[in-house]
N, C-alpha and C positions, 0 to 999 in steps of 0.2 A: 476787912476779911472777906465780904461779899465781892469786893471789886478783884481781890487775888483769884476767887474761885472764878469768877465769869470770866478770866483773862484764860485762865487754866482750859476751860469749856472751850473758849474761842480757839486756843490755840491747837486742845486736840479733834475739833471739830473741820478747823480749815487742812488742818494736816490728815484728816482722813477724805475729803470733799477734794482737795487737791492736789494730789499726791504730787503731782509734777512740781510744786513747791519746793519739794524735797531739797531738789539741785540749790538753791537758794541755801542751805544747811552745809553745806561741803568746806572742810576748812582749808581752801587752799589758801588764801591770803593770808592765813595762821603763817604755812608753811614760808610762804614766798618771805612774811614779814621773820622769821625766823630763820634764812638763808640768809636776810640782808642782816641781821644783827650780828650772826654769826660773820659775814666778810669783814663786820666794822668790828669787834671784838677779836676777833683772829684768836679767842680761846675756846678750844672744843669742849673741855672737861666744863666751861662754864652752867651749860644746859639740865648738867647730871646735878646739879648743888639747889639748894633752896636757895640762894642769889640768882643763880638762873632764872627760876620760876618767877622770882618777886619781881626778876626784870621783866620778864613778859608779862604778867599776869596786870601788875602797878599800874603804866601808862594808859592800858584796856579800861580798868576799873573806873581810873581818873578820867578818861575820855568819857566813858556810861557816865559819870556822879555830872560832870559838868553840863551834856546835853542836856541830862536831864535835870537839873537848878535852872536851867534857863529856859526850858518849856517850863515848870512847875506852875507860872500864873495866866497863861495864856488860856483863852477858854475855855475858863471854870475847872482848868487840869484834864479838857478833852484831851492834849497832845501829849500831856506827858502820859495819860494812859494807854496812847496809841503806839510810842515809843517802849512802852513797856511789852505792850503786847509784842510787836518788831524782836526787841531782846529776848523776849522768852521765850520767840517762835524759833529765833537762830542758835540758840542755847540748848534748846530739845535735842538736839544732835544730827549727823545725817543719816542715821539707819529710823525706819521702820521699828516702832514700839510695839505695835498689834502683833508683827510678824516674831520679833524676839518673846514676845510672851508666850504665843505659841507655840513658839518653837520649846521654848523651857517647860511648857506644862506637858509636851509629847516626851520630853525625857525621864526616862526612869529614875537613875541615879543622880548625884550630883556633879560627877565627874564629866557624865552626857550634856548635863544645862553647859557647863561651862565651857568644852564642848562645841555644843551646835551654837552657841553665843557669840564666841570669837571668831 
């Protein structure tokens, strides 16, 4: 539990220290890998279904579970913490957390957060 919290710290610590990181967060390679899937499937309605999803989401997950089994005993589990940290710095998303909160705490209503959020 302490090592999720210090991971948590690190990561909103570097992503306020280095904002230029940010771009590192951008999911183009989502998309591009989601163009190519789509050529090789040639079904559009596939994306809109929860098969869709399982298909993108699976291969991701199974990639994560396996780097990280195979760093797991390599220096006392330095790397696989440092892989974690990686995953949950890219996972954070590519907007600005500080800047949506504030933005949500200047709006009055709830129609405004949702709103000035999108």
């Amino acid at each position: 539990m302490a090592l999720a919290l210090l991971a948590i710290l690190i990561v909103m610590v570097l992503g306020s220290v280095a904002p230029e990181l940010a771009r590192l967060r951008q999911f183009v390679w989502l998309r591009t890998w989601l163009a190519w899937l789509d050529q090789r499937a040639r079904l559009e309605g596939l994306w809109r279904s929860e098969f869709g999803l399982a298909l993108v989401i699976v291969p991701l997950v199974a990639l994560t579970a396996l780097v990280d089994w195979s760093l797991g005993g390599h220096l006392h589990g330095l790397l696989k913490f440092v892989f974690g940290l990686v995953v949950l710095f890219l996972c954070w998303g590519p907007r600005d957390l500080d800047a949506d909160a504030r933005r949500a705490a200047r709006a009055g209503t709830a129609a405004e957060r949702v709103e000035r959020l999108c």
